[in-house]
RODO-2510 file (C-alpha; in nm, 4 decimals, decimal comma):
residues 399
     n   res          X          Y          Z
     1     x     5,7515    -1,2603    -7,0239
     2     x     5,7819    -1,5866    -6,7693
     3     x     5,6038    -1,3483    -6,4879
     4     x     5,2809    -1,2168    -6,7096
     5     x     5,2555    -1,5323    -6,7904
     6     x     5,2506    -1,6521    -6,4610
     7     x     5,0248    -1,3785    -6,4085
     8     x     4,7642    -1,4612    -6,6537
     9     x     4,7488    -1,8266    -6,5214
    10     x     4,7014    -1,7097    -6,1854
    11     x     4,4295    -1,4669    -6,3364
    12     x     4,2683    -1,7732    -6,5373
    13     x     4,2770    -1,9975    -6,2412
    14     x     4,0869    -1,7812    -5,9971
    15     x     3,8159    -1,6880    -6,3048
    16     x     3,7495    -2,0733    -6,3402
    17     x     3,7447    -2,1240    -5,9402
    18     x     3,4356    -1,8148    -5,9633
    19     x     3,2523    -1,9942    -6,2408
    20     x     3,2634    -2,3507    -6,0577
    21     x     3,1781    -2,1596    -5,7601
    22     x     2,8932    -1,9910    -5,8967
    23     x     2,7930    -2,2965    -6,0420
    24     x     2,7735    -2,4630    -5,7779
    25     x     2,5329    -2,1700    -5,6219
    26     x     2,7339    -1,9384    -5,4632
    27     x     2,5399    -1,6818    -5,2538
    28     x     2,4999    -1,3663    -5,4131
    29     x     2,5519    -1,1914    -5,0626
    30     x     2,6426    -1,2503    -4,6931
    31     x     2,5190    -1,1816    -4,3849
    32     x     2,6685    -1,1245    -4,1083
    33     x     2,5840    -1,2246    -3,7127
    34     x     2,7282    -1,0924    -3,4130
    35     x     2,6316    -1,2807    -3,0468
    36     x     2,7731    -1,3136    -2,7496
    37     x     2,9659    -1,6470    -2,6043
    38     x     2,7660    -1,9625    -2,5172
    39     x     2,8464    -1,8350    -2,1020
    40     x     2,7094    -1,4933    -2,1715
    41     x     2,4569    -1,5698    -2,3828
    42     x     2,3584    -1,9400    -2,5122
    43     x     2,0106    -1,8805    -2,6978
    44     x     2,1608    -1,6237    -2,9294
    45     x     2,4663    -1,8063    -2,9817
    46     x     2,2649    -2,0745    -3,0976
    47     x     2,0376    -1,8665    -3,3346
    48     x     2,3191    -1,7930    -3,5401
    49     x     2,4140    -2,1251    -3,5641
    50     x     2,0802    -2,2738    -3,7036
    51     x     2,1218    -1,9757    -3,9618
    52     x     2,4464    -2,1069    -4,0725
    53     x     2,2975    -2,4918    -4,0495
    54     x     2,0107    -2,3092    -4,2914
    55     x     2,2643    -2,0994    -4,5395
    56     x     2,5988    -2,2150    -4,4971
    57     x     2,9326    -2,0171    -4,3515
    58     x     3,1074    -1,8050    -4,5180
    59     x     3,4184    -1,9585    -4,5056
    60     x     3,2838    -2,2837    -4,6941
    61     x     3,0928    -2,0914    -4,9370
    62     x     2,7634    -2,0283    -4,7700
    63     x     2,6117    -1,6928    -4,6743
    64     x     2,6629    -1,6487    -4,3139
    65     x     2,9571    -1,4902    -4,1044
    66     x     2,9534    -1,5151    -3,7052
    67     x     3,1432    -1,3667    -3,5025
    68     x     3,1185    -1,3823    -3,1222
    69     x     3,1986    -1,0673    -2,9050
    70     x     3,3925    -1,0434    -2,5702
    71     x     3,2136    -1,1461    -2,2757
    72     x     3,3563    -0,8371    -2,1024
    73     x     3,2120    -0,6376    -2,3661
    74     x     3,2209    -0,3190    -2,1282
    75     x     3,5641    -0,3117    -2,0899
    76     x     3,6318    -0,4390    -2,4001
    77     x     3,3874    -0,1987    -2,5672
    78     x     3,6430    -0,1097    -2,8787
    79     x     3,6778    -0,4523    -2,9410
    80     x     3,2996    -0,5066    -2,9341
    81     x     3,2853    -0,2024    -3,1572
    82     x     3,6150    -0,3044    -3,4346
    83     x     3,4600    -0,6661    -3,4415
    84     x     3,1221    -0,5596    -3,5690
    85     x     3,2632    -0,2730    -3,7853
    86     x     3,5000    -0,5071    -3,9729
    87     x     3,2128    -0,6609    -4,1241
    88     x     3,1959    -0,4128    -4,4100
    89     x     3,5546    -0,5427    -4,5375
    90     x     3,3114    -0,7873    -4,6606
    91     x     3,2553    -0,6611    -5,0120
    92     x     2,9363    -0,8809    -5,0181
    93     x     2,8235    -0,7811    -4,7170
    94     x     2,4949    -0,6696    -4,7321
    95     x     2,3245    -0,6974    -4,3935
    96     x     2,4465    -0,6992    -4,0159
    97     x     2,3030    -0,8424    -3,7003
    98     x     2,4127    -0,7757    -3,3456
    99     x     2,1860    -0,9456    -3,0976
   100     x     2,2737    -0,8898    -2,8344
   101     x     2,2990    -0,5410    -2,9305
   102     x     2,5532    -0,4546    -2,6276
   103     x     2,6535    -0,1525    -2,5540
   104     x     2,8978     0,0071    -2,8883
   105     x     2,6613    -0,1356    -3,1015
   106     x     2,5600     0,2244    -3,2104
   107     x     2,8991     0,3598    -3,2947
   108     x     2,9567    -0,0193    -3,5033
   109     x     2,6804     0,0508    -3,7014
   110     x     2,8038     0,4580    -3,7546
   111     x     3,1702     0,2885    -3,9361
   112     x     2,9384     0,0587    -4,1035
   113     x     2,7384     0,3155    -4,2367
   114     x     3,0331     0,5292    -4,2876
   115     x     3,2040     0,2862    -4,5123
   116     x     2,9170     0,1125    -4,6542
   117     x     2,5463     0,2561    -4,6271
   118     x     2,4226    -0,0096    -4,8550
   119     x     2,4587    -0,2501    -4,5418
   120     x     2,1608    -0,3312    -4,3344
   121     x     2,2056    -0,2639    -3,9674
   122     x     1,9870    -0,4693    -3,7801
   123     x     1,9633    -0,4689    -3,3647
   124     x     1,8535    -0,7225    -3,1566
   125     x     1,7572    -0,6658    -2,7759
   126     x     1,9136    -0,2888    -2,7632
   127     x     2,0965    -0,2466    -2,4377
   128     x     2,1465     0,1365    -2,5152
   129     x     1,8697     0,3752    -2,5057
   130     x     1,5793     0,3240    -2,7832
   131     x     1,6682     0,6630    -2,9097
   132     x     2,0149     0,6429    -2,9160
   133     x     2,0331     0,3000    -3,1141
   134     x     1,7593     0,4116    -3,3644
   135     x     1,9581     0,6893    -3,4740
   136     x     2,1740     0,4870    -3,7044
   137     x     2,0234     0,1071    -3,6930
   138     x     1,7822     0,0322    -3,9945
   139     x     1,5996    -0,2102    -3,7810
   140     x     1,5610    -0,2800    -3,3687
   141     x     1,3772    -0,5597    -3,1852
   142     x     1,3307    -0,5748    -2,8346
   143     x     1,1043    -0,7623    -2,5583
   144     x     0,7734    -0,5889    -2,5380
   145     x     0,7694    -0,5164    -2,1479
   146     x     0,5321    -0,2954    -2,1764
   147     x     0,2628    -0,5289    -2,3076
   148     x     0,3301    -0,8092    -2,0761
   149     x     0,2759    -0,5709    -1,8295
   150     x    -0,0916    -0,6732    -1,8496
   151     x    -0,0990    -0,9792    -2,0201
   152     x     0,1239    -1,1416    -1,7878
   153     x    -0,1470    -1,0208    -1,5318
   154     x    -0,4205    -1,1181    -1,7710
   155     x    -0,2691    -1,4839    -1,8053
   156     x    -0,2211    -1,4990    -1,4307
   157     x    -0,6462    -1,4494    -1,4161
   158     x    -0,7059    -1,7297    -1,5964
   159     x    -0,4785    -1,9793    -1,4118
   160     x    -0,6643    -1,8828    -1,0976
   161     x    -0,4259    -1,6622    -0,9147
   162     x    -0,6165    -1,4275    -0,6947
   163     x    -0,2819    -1,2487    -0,5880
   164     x     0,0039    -1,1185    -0,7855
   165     x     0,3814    -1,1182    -0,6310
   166     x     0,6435    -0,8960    -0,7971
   167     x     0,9772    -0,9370    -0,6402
   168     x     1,2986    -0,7555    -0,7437
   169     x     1,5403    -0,4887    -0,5925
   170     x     1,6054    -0,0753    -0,6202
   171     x     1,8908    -0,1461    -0,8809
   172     x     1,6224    -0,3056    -1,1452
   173     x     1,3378    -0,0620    -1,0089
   174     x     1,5644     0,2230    -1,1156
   175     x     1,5223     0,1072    -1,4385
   176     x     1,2966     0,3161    -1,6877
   177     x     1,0907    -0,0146    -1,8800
   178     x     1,1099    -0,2166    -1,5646
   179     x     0,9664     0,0052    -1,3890
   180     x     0,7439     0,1099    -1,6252
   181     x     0,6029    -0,3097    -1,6072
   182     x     0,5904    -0,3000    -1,2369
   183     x     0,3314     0,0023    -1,2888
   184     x     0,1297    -0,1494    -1,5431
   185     x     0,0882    -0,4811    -1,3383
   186     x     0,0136    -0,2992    -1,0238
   187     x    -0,2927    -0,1342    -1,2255
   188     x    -0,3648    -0,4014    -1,4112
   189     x    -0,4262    -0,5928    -1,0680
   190     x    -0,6639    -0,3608    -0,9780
   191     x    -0,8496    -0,3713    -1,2817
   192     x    -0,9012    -0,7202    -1,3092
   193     x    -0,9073    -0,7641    -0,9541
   194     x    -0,5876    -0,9337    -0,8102
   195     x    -0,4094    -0,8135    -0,5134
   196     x    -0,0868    -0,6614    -0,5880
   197     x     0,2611    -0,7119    -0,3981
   198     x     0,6214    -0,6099    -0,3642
   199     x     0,8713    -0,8206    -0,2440
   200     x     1,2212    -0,6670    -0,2009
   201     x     1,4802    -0,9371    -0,2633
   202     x     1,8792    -0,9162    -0,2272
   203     x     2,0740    -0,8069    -0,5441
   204     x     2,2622    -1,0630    -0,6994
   205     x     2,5370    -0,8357    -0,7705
   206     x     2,5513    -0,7301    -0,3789
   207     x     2,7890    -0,8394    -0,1383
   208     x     2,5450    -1,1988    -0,0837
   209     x     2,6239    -1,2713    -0,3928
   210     x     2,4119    -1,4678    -0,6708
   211     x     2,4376    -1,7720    -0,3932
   212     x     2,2914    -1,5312    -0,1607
   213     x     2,0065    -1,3943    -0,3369
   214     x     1,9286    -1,7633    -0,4729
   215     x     1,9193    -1,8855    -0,1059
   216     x     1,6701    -1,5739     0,0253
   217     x     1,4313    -1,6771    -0,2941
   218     x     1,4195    -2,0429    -0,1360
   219     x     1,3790    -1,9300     0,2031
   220     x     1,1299    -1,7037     0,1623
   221     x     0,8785    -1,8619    -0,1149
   222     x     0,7223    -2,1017     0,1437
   223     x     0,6601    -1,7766     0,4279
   224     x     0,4920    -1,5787     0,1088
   225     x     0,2932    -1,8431    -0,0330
   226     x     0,1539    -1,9477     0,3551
   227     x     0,1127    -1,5589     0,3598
   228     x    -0,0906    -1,5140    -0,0092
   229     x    -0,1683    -1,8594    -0,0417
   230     x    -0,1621    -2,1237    -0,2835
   231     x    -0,3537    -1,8761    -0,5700
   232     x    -0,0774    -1,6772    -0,5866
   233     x     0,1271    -1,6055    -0,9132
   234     x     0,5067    -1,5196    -0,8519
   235     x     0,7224    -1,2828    -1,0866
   236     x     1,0922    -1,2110    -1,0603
   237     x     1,3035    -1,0058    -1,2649
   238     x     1,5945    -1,1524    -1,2323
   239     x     1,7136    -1,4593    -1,3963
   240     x     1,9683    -1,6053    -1,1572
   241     x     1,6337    -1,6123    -0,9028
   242     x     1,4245    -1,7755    -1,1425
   243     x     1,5548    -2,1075    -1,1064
   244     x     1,5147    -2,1066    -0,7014
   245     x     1,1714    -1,9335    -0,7152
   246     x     1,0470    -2,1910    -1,0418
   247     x     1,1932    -2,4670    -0,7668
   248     x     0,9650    -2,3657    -0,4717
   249     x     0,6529    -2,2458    -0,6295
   250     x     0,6151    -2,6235    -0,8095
   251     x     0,6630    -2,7594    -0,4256
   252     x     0,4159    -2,5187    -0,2949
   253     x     0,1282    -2,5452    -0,5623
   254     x     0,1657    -2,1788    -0,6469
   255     x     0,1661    -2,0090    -0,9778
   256     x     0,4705    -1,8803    -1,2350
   257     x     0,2796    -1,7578    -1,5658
   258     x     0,6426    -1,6736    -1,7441
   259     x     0,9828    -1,5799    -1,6797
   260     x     1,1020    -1,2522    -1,6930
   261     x     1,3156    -1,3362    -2,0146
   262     x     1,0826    -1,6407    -2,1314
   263     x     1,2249    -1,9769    -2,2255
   264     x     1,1569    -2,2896    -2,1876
   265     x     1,5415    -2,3222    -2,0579
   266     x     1,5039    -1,9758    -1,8800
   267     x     1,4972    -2,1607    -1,4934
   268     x     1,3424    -2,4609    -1,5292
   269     x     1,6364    -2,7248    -1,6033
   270     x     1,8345    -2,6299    -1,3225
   271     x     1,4984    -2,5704    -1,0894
   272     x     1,3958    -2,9707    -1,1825
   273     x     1,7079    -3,1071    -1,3166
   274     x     1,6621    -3,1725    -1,6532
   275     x     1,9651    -3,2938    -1,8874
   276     x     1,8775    -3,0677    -2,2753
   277     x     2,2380    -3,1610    -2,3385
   278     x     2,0464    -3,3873    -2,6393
   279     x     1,8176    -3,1445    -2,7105
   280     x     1,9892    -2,8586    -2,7526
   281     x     1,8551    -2,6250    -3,0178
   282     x     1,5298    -2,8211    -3,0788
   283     x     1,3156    -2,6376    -2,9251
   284     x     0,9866    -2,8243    -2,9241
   285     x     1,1822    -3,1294    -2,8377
   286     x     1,3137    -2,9100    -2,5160
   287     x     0,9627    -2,8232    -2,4324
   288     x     0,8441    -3,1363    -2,4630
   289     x     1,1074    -3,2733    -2,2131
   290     x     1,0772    -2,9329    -1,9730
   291     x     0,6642    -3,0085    -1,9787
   292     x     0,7387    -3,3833    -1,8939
   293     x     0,8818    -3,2121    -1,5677
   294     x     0,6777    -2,9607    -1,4651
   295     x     0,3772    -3,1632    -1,4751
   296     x     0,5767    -3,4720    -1,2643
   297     x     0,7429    -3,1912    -0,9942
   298     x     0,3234    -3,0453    -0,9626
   299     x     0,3144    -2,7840    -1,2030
   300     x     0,0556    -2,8716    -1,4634
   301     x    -0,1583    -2,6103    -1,5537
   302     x     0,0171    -2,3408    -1,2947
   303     x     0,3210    -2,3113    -1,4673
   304     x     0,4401    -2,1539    -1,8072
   305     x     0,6663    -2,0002    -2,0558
   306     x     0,7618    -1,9447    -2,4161
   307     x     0,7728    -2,2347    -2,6353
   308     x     1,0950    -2,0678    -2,8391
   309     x     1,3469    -1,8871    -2,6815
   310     x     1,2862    -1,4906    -2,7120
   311     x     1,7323    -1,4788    -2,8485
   312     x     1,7239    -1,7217    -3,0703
   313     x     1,3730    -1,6759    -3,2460
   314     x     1,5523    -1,3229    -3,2450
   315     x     1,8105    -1,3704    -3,4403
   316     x     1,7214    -1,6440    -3,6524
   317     x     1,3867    -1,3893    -3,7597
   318     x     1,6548    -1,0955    -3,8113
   319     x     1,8363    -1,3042    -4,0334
   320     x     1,5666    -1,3776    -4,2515
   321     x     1,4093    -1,0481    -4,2353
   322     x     1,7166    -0,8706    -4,3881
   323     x     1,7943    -1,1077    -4,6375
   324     x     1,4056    -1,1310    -4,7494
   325     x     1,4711    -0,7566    -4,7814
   326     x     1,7728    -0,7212    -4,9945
   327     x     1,6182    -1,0103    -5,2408
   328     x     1,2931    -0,7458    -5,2169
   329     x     1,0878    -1,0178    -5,0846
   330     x     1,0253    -0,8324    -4,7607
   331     x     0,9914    -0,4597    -4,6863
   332     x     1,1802    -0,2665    -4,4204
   333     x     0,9463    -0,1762    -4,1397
   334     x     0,6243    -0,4085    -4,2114
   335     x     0,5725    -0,5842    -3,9615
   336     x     0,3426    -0,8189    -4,1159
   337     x     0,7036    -0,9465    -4,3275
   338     x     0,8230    -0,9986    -3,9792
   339     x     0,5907    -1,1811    -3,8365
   340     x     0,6449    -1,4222    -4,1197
   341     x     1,0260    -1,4718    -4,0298
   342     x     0,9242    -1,4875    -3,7116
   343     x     0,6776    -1,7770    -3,7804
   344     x     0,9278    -1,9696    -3,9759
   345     x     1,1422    -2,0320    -3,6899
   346     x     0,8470    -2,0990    -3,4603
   347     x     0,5848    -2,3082    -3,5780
   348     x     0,3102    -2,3133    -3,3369
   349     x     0,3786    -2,0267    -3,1860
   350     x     0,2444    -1,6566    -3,2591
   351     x     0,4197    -1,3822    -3,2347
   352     x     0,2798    -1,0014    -3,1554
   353     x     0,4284    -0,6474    -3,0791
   354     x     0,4202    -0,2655    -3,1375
   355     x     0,6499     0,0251    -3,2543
   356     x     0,8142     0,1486    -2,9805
   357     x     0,6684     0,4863    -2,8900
   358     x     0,8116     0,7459    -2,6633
   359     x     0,6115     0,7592    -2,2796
   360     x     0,6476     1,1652    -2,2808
   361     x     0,5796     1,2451    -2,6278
   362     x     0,3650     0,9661    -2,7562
   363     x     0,6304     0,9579    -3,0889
   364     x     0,5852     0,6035    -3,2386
   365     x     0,9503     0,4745    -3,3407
   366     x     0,9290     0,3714    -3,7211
   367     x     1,2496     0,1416    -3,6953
   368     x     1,2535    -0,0043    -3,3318
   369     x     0,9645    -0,2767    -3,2611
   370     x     0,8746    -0,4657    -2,9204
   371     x     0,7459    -0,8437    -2,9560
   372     x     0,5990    -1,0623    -2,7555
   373     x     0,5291    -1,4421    -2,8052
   374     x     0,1882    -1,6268    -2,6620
   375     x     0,2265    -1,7898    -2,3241
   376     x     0,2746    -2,1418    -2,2838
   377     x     0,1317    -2,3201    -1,9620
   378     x     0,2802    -2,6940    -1,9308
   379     x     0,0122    -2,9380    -1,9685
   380     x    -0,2735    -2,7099    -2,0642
   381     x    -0,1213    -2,5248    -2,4185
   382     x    -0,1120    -2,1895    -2,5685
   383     x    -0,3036    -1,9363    -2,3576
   384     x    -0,3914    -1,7290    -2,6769
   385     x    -0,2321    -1,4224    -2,5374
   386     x    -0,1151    -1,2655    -2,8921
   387     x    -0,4787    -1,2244    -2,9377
   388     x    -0,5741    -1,0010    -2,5977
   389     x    -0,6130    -0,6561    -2,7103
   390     x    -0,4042    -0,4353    -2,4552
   391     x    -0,6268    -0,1176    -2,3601
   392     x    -0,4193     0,1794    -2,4786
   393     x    -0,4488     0,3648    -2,1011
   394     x    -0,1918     0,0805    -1,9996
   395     x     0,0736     0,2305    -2,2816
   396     x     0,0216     0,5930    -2,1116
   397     x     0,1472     0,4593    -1,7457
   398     x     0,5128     0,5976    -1,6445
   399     x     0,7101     0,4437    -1,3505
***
């Protein structure tokens, strides 16, 4: 008799710790964020913790549960792939965001679905094929190369820049969408009349190193620009060269219209030596101090970026977007209810993209989108870019 009634006060207590709980506005469900590690990915990282600034963790009573994944996510891919499954243990679980969505993404979101199809499966920045990931995801963002493709040649125009520069190596150039944007900007040169070139440039991962390839990009910016001249706008696709190349072409009165992954910490704090450790996660308060910088190293008006990081806005939009549509206050796959989320996050700035649609079959992808934000160019503003209406023959161009 002692033990039931132990049990019924045990029983009694936890009913009055719901009611205060729900009193005291207790979510009705979670979310849940996967990222990488602040060394593998900072941005994202970040995202997920202005969502939990927003809604509150899980563990205090709030709505959102991070978890970060292993930086060697390739070798630790069943990790990766247990970590984001476990989420639907969750019994108020109701929507799930990977961004990065690293490789075993897919086969999380299959156990999800497996154990709980009422979850939303939402994929930031895919790193496995567009086809593969929309099989199971509900939702997929990624970076609209295509697009920029001519805008970022289009922007380049209007800054002056009477040559383009693309410089990368065979290892990115074997890849399908960066490829595909090394196309497009070669014929968008000729259409708007810029001279294209290719510069080859050491792979990081090579035996020179990332010290290596960082040391050829500041060696070899002052030969190209004496060779192109000063109207010249330089593109890398590689991040770890950014920061050289951002470095030289303020020195040399050249032109940078964005980064390959645009940020306003994408490069420039390391290229000018700027301290964000105040600033970090405010963005306009980063781009204010970044601009301050650019403008005093020469850059005014040459150089630019995105005013919000492309991984946070990401995830913090993501976020929103699924739990706007499990309280039915957003619909899964308008894009006009993500622009909104977007827009949130980003005051200022405008947002734009496409579905995703297949370069051999023309097949538009319902559930995987590519965005792209408008250009910002340090001491001259927004460059309206969200705006430019991309002709469709640029869409048709393979690698």
């Amino acid at each position: 008799m002692r033990l039931r009634r132990l049990g019924w006060l045990a029983l009694s207590a936890l009913l009055v710790l719901w009611g205060a709980s729900c009193a005291l506005g207790a979510p009705k469900f979670h979310i849940g964020i996967a990222t990488l590690t602040v060394s593998q990915a900072e941005d994202t990282l970040r995202g997920a913790e202005r969502m939990i600034q927003e809604y509150g963790d899980v563990a205090k009573g709030g709505m959102i549960k991070h978890i970060t994944l292993p930086d060697n996510f390739m070798s630790e891919m069943e990790t990766t792939i247990s970590q984001i499954a476990s989420f639907a243990d969750d019994p108020l679980m109701k929507v799930v965001v990977v961004d990065d969505a690293i490789p075993g993404t897919t086969e999380a979101f299959r156990r999800i679905k497996e154990k709980r199809p009422d979850i939303l499966c939402l994929a930031g920045e895919p790193q496995e094929d567009p086809g593969v990931i929309s099989s199971v995801a509900d939702f997929a963002i990624g970076v609209d190369n295509i697009a920029r493709g001519y805008l970022i040649i289009h922007t380049a125009k209007q800054l002056g820049a009477k040559t383009f520069v693309h410089i990368s190596f065979p290892r990115h150039m074997s890849y399908e969408l960066l490829s595909r944007r090394r196309a497009i900007m070669e014929a968008a040169c000729k259409d708007l009349g810029l001279k294209f070139a290719f510069e080859t440039a050491p792979d990081p991962t090579s035996d020179v190193g990332v010290a290596g390839a960082q040391q050829f990009i500041l060696e070899k910016v002052p030969a190209w620009v004496k060779k192109y001249g000063k109207d010249t706008a330089f593109f890398c696709t590689n991040d770890a060269q950014t920061e050289p190349l951002l470095k030289q072409v303020a020195a040399y009165g050249a032109i940078f219209v964005e980064p390959d992954l645009p940020s306003p910490i994408m490069g420039y704090p390391g290229a000018f030596g700027i301290d964000l450790s105040k600033e970090k996660g405010n963005w306009p308060a980063i781009l204010k101090k970044v601009e301050a910088a650019v403008i005093k190293a020469g850059g005014k008006g040459r150089m630019g970026t995105w005013a919000y990081s492309y991984g946070w806005s990401t995830v913090c939009a993501l976020a929103e977007y699924g739990k706007r549509i499990v309280e039915k206050k957003a619909k899964l796959g308008n894009l006009e209810d993500l622009w909104k989320c977007y827009d949130r996050y980003t005051p200022g700035a405008k947002w734009n993209g496409q579905l995703y649609r297949d370069v051999n079959t023309g097949v538009k992808m319902k559930n995987f989108v590519l965005v792209y934000q408008d250009t910002y160019v340090f001491g001259r503003g927004f460059m309206n870019v969200t705006s430019v209406k991309v002709p469709e023959k640029y869409f048709k161009i393979k690698k």
